[in-house]
C-alpha positions in Angstrom: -126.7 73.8 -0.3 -126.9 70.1 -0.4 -130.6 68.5 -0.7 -130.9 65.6 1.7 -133.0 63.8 -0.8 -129.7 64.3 -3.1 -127.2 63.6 -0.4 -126.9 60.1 0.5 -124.1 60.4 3.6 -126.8 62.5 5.3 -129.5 59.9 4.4 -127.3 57.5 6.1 -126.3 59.4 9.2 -130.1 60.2 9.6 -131.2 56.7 9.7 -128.1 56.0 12.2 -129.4 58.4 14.4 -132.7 57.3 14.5 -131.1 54.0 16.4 -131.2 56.3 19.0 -134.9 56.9 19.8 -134.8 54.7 22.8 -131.6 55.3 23.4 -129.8 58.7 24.1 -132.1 60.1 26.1 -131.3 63.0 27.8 -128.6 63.9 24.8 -129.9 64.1 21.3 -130.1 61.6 18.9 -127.0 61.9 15.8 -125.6 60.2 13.4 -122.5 60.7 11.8 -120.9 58.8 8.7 -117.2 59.4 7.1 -116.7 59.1 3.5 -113.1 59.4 1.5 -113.2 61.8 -1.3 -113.8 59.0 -3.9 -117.3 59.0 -1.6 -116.2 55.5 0.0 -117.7 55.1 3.3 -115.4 54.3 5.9 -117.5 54.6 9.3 -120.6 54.9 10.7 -122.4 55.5 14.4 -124.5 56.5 16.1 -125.1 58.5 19.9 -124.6 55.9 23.1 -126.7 56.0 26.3 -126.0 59.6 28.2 -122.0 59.1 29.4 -121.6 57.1 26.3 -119.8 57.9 23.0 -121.4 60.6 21.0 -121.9 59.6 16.9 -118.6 61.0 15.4 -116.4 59.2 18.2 -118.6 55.8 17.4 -117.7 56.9 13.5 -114.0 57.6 14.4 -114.1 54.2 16.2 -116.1 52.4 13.4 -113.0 53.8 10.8 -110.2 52.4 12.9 -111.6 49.1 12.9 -112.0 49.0 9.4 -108.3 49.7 9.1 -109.2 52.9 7.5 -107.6 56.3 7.8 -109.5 59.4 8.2 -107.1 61.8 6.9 -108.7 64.2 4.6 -111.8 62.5 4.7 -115.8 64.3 5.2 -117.7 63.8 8.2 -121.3 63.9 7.8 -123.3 64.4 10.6 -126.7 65.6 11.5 -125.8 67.9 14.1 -123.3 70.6 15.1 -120.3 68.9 16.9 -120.3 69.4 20.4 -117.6 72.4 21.8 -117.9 71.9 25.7 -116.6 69.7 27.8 -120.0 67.3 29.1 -120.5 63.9 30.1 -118.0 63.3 27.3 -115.5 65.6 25.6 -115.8 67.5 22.5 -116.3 66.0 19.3 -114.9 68.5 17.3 -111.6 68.3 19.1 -112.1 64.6 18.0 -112.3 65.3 14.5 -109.5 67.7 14.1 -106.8 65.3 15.9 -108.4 62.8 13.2 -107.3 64.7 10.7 -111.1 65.3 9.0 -110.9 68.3 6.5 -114.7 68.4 5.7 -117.8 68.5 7.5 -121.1 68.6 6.7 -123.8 69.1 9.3 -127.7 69.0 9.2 -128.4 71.8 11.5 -126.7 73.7 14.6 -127.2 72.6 17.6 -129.5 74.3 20.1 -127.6 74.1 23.2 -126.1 77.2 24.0 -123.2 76.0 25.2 -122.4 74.6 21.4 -124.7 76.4 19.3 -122.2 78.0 16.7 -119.1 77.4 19.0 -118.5 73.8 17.4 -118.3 74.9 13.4 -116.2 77.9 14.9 -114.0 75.6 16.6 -113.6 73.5 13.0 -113.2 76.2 11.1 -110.2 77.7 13.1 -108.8 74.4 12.6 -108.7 74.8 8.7 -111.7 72.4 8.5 -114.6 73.0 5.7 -117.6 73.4 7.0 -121.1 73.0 5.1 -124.6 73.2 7.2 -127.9 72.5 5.8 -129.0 69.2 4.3 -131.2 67.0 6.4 -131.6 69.8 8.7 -135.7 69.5 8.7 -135.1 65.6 9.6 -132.6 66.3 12.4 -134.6 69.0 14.1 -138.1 66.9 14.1 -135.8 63.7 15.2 -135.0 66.0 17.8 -138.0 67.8 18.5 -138.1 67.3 22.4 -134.0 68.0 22.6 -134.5 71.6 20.6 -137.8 72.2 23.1 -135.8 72.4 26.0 -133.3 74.0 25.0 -134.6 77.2 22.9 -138.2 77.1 25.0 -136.7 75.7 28.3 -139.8 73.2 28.4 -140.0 69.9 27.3 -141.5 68.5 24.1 -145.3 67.4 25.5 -146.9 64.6 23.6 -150.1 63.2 24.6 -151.4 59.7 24.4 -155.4 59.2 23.8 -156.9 55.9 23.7 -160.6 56.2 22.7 -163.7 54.9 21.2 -164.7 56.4 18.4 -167.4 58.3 19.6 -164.2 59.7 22.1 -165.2 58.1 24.9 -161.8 56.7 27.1 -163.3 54.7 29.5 -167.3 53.4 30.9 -169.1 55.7 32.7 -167.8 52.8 35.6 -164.2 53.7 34.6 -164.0 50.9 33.2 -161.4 51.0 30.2 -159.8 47.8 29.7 -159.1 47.4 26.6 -160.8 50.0 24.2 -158.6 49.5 21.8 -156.4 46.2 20.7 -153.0 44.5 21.2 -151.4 46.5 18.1 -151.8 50.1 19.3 -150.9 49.3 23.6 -148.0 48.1 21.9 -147.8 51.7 19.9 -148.5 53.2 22.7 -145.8 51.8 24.6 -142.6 52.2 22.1 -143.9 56.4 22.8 -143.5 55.8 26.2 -140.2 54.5 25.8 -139.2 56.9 23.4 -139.8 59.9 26.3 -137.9 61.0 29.0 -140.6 60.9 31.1 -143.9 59.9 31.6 -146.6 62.7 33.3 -149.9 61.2 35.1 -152.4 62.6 37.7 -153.2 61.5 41.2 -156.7 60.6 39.7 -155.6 58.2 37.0 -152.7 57.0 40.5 -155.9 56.4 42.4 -158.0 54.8 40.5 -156.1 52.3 37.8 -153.3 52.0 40.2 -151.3 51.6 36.9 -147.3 51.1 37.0 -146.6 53.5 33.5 -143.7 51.6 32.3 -141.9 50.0 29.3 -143.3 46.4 29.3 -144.4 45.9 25.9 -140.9 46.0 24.1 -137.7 45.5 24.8 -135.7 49.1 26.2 -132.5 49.9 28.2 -133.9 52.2 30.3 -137.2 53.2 31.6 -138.4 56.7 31.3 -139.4 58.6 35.1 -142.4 59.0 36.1 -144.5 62.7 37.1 -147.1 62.6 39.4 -149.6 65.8 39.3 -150.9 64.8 43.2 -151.6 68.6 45.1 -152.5 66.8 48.2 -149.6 64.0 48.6 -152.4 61.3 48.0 -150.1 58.8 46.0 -150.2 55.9 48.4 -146.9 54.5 49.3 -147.1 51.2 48.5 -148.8 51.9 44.7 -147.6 49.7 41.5 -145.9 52.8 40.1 -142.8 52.4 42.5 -142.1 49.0 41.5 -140.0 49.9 38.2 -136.5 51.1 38.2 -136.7 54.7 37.6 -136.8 58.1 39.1 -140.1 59.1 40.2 -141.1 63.1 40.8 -144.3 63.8 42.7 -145.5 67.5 42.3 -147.6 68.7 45.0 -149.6 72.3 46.0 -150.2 71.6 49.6 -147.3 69.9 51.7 -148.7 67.0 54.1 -145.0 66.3 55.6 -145.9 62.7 56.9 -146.9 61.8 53.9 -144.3 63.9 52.1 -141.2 61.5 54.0 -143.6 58.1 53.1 -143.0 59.0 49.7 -139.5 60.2 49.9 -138.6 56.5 51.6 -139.8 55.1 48.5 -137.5 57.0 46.5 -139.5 59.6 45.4 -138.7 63.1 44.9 -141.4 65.9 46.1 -141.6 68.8 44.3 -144.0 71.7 45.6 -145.1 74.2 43.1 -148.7 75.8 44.0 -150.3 77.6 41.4 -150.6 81.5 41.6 -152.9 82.3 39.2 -156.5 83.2 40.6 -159.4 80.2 40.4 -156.5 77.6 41.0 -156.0 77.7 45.0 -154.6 74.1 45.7 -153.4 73.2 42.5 -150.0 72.6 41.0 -148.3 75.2 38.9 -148.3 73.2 35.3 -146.3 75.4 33.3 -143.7 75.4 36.4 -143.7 71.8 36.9 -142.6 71.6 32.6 -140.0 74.5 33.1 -138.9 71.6 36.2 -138.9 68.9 34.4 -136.9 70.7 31.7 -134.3 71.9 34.4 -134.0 67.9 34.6 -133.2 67.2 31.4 -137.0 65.6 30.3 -137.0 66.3 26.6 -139.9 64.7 25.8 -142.8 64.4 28.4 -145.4 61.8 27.3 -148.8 62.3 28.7 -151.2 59.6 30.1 -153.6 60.7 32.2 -157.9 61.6 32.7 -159.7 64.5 31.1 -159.5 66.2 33.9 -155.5 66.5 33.8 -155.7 66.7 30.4 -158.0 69.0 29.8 -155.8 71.5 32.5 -153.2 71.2 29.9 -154.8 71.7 26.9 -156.6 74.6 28.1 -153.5 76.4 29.4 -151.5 75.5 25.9 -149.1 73.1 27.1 -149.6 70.7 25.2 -148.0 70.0 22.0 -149.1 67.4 20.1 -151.3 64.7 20.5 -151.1 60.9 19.6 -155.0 59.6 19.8 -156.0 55.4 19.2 -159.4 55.1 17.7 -160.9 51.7 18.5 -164.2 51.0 16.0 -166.7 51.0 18.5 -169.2 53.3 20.3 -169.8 53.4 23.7 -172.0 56.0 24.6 -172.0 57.7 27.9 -168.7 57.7 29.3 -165.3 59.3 29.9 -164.0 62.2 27.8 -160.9 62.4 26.6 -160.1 66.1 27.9 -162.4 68.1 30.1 -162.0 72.1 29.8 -164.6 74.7 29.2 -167.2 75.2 28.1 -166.3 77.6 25.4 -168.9 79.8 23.9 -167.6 80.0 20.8 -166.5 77.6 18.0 -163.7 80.2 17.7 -162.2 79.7 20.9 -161.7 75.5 19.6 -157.8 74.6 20.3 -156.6 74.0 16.5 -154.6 71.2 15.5 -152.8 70.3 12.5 -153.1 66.2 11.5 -149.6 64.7 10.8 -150.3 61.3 9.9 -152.9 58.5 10.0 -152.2 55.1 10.5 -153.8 51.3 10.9 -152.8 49.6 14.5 -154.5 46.5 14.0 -158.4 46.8 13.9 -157.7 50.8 15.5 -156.2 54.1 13.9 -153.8 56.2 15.3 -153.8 59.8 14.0 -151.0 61.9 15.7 -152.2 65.7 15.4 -150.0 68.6 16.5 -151.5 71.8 17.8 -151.0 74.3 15.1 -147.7 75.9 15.4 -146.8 74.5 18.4 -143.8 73.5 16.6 -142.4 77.0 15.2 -139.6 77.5 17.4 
């Protein structure tokens, strides 16, 4: 098997598809290159906006421009080609009338309408057919799209901005800003990264914040979840006035103002919780296995430690991405409120990934530990 670090195609395709971050959302995020066998490289994409060309047909595409023919020529690309008819059609099917007699794929993909079908389909077609390098890359490029799919829940990422005595706000609620210019503007290229953004009726009351993309520039804006038991999201609140599909999930059905926020354009979701000590709430593991059924891959968290702390205490949370601003504030707002435990044993574990300057702040992204073995 090919190493990626030895495998330059795949380097390639990996950095094409990383174009897509902000872009393919709900579909994954692949790139594909084609190379003669003298190793020339005659075309290069990358996945389009949901509906849009997937990477090889961009490649394809990129080929016939260049006046080049792809007979007997190697596709590289990080990630099975698709089998099933979708919002597009199948890429394989693509790459055999193109007359490709190699391809090389990072990984298989997930969905199991393609998973294994697509390198079948090639193979039947007399096509050669290598999987393996770059796989590691692709899967944690596509961390939310493989979530979904093998654990029918999205990816959930939450965002922290915090003193750094871990303090979110002034005992007042007062939070803005804590931290600086650099890491808002971190903060918001995650947002716009995610399929969706998740906030609670607490955070809607009281900051009357809109959750969108402002910060940079993006061609679509993630939807927004609401975790609001009682229908309290007021109708006329800053979060309806971006484009975007918003989904309310209550516990207790009000219908009056269940229609107010339908005639904004919201959609109502009920899901009250079963389990015993939570009459009234919402169902938070059901509302992920929703927003999963509609196609969130990665759900990006800003909410209070009230929220927060629900979803860290029930393990669905999945990794975290925290802005430490160098200051103390003393009394003030925690970052997650669940507990208390009793014993240091009982501590959610987490596993740092990296550690990084935002300005005067640092951001250190920690993942809870093995959250990601799936």
């Amino acid at each position: 098997m090919l190493e990626v670090s030895h495998c330059r195609p795949i380097e390639t395709a990996l950095q094409l598809a990383e174009k897509g971050i902000f872009l393919t959302a709900p579909n994954p995020r692949v790139g594909c290159v084609l190379t003669t066998a003298d190793g020339r490289v005659i075309g290069e994409g990358h996945t389009q906006q949901a509906g849009g060309p997937h990477a090889e047909i961009m490649s394809l595409r990129d080929a016939q421009a260049r006046g080049e023919s792809t007979q007997g020529t190697t596709a590289w690309v990080t990630l099975e080609p698709c089998s099933h008819h979708g919002r597009t059609g199948p890429c394989c099917d693509a790459l055999i009338a193109a007359g490709i007699s190699k391809v090389v794929a990072s990984i298989a993909d997930p969905n199991p309408l393609v998973s294994g079908q697509g390198f079948a389909r090639l193979r039947a077609a007399g096509i050669e057919v290598e999987v393996g390098p770059g796989a590691d890359e692709s899967r944690e490029l596509n961390i939310g799209f493989f979530s979904r799919m093998v654990r029918q829940v999205p990816w959930v990422r939450m965002k922290l901005a915090a003193s750094l005595d871990g303090k979110t706000a002034l005992d007042n609620g007062v939070s803005q800003w804590i931290t600086s210019e650099p890491a808002r503007a971190d903060g918001h290229a995650w947002r716009a990264r995610a399929c969706a953004v998740l906030t609670g009726i607490g955070t809607v009351l009281d900051d009357d914040p809109r959750l969108d993309v402002r910060l940079m520039g993006t061609s679509r804006q993630p939807h927004l979840a609401v975790v609001d038991s009682r229908l309290e999201t007021p109708h006329d609140a800053r979060l309806f006035e971006a484009q975007r599909r918003v989904f309310i999930y209550a516990a207790v059905d009000h219908p009056e103002r269940r229609a107010a926020l339908q005639a904004r354009g919201a959609t109502v979701i009920l899901l009250p919780a079963v389990v015993a000590g939570a009459p009234g709430k919402v169902d938070l593991a059901a509302m992920l296995r929703d927003l999963a059924r509609r196609e969130v891959n990665e759900l990006h968290v800003e909410a209070g430690s009230r929220l927060n702390g629900a979803l860290i205490a029930q393990g669905l949370v999945d990794e975290c991405v925290v802005y430490l601003a160098p200051k103390f504030i003393g009394e003030g707002r925690d970052m997650a409120s669940f507990g208390p435990l009793t014993d240091l044993a009982q501590a959610v574990p987490l596993s740092f990934s990296s550690a990084e300057m935002m300005g005067p702040d640092l951001r250190v992204i920690a993942r809870i530990a093995g959250r990601d073995r799936f």
